[in-house]
N, C-alpha and C positions, 0 to 999 in steps of 0.2 A: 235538382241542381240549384247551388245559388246564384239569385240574379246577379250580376255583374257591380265590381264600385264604378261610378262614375265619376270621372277624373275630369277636374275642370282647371283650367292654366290661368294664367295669373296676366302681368301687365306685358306688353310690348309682341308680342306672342303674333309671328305674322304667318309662319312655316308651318303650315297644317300637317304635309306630309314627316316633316320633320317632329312633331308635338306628336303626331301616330304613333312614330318609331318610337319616341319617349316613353311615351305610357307602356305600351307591349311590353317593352324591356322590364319597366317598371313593376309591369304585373308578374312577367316569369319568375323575377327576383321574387317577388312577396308570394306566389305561392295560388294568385289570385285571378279570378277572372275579370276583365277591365272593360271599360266602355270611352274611351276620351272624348270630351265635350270640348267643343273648339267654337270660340265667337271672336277670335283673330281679326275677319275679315270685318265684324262692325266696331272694331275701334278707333286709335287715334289717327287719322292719317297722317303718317310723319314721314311722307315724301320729302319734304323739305323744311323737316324740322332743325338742320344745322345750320340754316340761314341764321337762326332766331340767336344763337351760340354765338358768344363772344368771343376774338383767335386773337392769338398773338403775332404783331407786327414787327417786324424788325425792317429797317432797311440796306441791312447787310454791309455800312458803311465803315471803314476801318478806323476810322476818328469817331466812329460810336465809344461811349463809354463802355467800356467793359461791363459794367454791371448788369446784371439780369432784373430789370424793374420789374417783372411780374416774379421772380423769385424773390426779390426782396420784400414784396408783398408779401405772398406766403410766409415766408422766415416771420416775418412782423406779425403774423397772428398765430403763427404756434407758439414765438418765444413771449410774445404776449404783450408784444409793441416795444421789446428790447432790441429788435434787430434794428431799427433805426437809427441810434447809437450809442455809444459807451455808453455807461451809466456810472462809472465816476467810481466804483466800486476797488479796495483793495483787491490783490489777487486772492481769491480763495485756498481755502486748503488746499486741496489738490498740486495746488503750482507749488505749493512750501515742499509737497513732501518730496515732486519732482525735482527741484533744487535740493534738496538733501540727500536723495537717492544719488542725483550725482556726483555732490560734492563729498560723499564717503559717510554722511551720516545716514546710521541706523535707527529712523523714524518708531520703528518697532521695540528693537530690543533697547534701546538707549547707546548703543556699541559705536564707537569712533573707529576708523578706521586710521591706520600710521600718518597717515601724510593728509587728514583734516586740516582744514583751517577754519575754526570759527569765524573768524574776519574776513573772511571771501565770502562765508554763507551770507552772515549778517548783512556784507554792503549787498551782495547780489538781491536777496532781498527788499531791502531797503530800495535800491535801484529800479526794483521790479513795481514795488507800489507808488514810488514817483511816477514811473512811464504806463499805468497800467491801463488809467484815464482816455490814454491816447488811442487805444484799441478800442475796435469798433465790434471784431463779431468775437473775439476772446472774451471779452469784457459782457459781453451777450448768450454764452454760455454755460450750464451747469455739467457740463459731459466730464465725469473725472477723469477720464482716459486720457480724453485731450488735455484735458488741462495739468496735467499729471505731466504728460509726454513734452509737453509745454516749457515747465518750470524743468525738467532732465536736460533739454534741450539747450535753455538759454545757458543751464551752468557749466555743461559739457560746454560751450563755446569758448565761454571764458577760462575755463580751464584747461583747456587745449591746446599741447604745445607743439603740434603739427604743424601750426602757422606759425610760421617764422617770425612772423611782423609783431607776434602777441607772446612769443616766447617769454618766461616768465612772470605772465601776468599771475599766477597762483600763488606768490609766495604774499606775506604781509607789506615787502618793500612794493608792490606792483604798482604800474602809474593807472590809478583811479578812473582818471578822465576816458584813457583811452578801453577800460572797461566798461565805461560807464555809455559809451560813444557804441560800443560792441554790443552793449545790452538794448540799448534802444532798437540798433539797424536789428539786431536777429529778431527781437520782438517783433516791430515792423515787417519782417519777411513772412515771419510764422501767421502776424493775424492777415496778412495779404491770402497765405496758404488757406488756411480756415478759411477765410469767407470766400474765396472760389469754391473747395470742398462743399460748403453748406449751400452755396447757392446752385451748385449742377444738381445737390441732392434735391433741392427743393424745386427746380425747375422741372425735375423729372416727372416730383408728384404735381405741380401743377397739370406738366402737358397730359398724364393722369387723367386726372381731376376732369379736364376738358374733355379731352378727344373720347375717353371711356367711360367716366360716371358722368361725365355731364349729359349726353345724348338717353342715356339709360335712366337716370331720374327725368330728364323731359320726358320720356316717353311714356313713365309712370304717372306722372301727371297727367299728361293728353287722355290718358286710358280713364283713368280714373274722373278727371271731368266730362268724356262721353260718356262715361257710366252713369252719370250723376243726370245728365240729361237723357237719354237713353235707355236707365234701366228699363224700361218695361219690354224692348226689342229683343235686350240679351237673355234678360233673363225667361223671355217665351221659347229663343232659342235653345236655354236649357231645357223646360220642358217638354217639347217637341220632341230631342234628341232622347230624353228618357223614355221617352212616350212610343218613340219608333220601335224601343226593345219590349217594352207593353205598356200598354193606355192605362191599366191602373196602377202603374211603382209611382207612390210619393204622392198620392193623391186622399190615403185614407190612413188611420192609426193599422190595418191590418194590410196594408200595403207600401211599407216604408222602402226604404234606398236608402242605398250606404255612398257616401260620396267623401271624394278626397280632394283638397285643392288647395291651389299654389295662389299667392298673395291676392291680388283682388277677386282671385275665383270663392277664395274664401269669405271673402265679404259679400260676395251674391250668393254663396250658398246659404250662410248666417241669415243672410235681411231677405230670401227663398222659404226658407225654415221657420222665420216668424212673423210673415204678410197675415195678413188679415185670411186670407186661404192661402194657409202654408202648404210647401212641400214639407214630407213625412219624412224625417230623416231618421233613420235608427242609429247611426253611428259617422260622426264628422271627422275628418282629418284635414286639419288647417294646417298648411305649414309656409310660413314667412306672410305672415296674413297680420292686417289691421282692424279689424271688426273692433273690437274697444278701441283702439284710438278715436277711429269715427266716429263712433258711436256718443264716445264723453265730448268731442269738437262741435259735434251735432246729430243729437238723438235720431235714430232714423227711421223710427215710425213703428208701422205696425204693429205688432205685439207686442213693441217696446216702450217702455216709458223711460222719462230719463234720468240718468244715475244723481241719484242722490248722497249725499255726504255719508261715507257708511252704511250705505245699502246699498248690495249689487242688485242688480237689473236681474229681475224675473225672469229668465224663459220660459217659452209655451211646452207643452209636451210634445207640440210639434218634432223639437230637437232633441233626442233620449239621451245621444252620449258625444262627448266635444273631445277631441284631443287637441291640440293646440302646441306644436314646432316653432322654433325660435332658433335663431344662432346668434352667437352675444356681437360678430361683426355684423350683422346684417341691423342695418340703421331701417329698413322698412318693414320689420315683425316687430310684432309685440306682443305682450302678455293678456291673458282673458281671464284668469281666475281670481282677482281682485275686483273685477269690476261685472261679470254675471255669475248668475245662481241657474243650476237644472232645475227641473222641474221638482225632481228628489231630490232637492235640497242639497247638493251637492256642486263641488266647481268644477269646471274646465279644466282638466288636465295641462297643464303648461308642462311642458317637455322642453330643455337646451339640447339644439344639438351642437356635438363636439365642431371646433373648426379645422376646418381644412388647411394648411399651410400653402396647396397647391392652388388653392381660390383665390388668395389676394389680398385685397380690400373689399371686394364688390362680391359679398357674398349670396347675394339675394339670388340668382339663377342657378345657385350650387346645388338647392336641394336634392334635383331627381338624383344626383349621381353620388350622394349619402347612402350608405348601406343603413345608417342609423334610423333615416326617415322609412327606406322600406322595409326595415324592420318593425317599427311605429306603426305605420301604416297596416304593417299583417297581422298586430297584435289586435291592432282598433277592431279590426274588421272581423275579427270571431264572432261567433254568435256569444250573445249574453245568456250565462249559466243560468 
């Protein structure tokens, strides 16, 4: 019978019995017999790591400014410090075609429609790149839609003889001023409209940002700096744990181990695999793992030396065969096959897996519930022909 993969878990990872259920599932999927390696309990302690977390204050008062200061923060660095204000900019296309659209010109075909007035578009126009300055989150926008729906908007206004008071503003005799009065207030309302719109939206990914990825990158960290002080604790607990299913897997070239693991598990199996007395790995499966990040930030010893400009990093024969899992949202995987060489001369397998739409942003804990990974994973894990 084959020995068992040994599944080792990654950062933040506190639910031993919960990491159990994980794996089991994982292995029935793949086809595979399992072993999970749990060192949970020697990590970060993050009892009270949301003290350390910065929260947003409001004090509820109704002569508070409406504005969302920590969404206009955010706005300010996605639009790339345009959200702070106008930028003095004509309106862009988009606003033209929307004023065309509604005033009966056919932007596309060149087709007028009966009742055009060139001299409505032109002032509206015109009107539109005097006031446009004055807009603070229109004016900080490249959305065509919006700005599209923008420029329809302002001209339907003006040419709308529903209101009584503006009756006849469409024809060439129309009084200017009171167009001109009409074009500003609607402009005015629309960029009120928008930057409410963009600032709920950007409030939401901030509260985001905080209450969910921020606790979750801390926690990455904490993990990852007891590691760095600690390796030697964790990674005995890994051998220990291989050692209870038998004392010689991973200790000799004719007694290797096939191991599978999730971000920083991957990087103690990697820097396991190339100590000065490695563990034997016949076959690795990294998935959302950093071993070459760290590695080029700082060489990590062992059997490693450090990456040089166009030379990947030697490994030992310690480590026969790499695969290496990526998902292009997950900001904490990365790539191994630019920066190490196997022993035969060959790279690391770099595998993307597809994204999930149901994961989010926060893709990193997504892996186990990928069919593609324990697909990966059962391919890795055949015996080599």
């Amino acid at each position: 019978m084959d020995e068992p993969v040994f599944v080792i878990h990654g950062v933040g990872n506190r639910d031993r019995d919960g990491f159990m259920m994980t794996v089991g599932a994982l292995g029935a999927s793949a086809g595979l017999a399992v072993s999970p390696i749990y060192w949970g309990d020697l990590g970060a302690d993050d009892t009270f790591v949301d003290l350390a977390l910065a929260l947003r204050h409001s004090s509820g008062l109704r002569d508070e400014a409406p504005e969302d200061a920590d969404a206009v923060e955010v706005l300010t660095a996605l639009l790339g410090g345009t959200a702070a204000a106008g930028l003095g900019m004509d309106p862009p296309p988009p606003v033209h075609v929307g004023v065309r659209d509604a005033l009966g010109s056919d932007g596309d075909s060149g087709l007028r429609t009966s009742d055009w007035n060139p001299e409505t578009e032109q002032f509206v126009l015109q009107t539109l790149a005097e006031q446009w300055s004055s807009t603070r989150w229109l004016s900080s926008t490249d959305d065509e839609a919006l700005l599209r729906e923008t420029g329809r908007a302002i001209a339907e206004a003006v040419t709308s003889e529903a209101d009584d008071s503006y009756a006849g503003l469409r024809g060439p005799g129309a009084d200017r001023e009171k167009q001109r009065g009409l074009i500003r207030r609607r402009l005015a309302n629309l960029d009120r409209v928008a930057g409410a719109a963009m600032q709920a939206v950007a409030g939401r990914v901030n509260h985001s940002l905080r209450t969910r990825y921020g606790p979750a990158s801390t926690r990455f960290l904490g993990d990852v700096l007891v590691y760095q002080r600690h390796r030697a604790a964790i990674q005995a607990r890994v051998r220990e744990q291989i050692a209870a299913v038998d004392p010689l897997l991973g200790t000799s070239p004719d007694h290797r181990v096939r191991v599978a693991a999730h971000s920083l598990g991957g990087v103690i199996a990697v820097d396991m695999a190339t100590a000065q007395h490695p563990l034997w790995i016949s076959s690795l499966v990294t998935f959302g793992s950093q071993s070459a990040y760290f590695h080029l930030c700082d060489p990590r010893g062992g059997q490693l030396l450090p990456y040089r400009h166009e030379e990947p990093v030697a490994l030992p024969p310690s480590l026969a065969r790499w695969t290496n899992l990526w998902q292009p949202l997950d900001v904490l995987a990365f790539a191994a096959s630019r920066v190490f060489r196997l022993a035969d001369g060959t790279s690391p397998l770099d595998v993307p897996v597809r994204h999930i739409a149901s994961a989010g942003l926060w893709t990193h804990s997504e892996y186990w519930e990928m069919p593609q990974v324990t697909t990966a994973i059962a391919e890795a894990m055949r015996p080599a022909d």
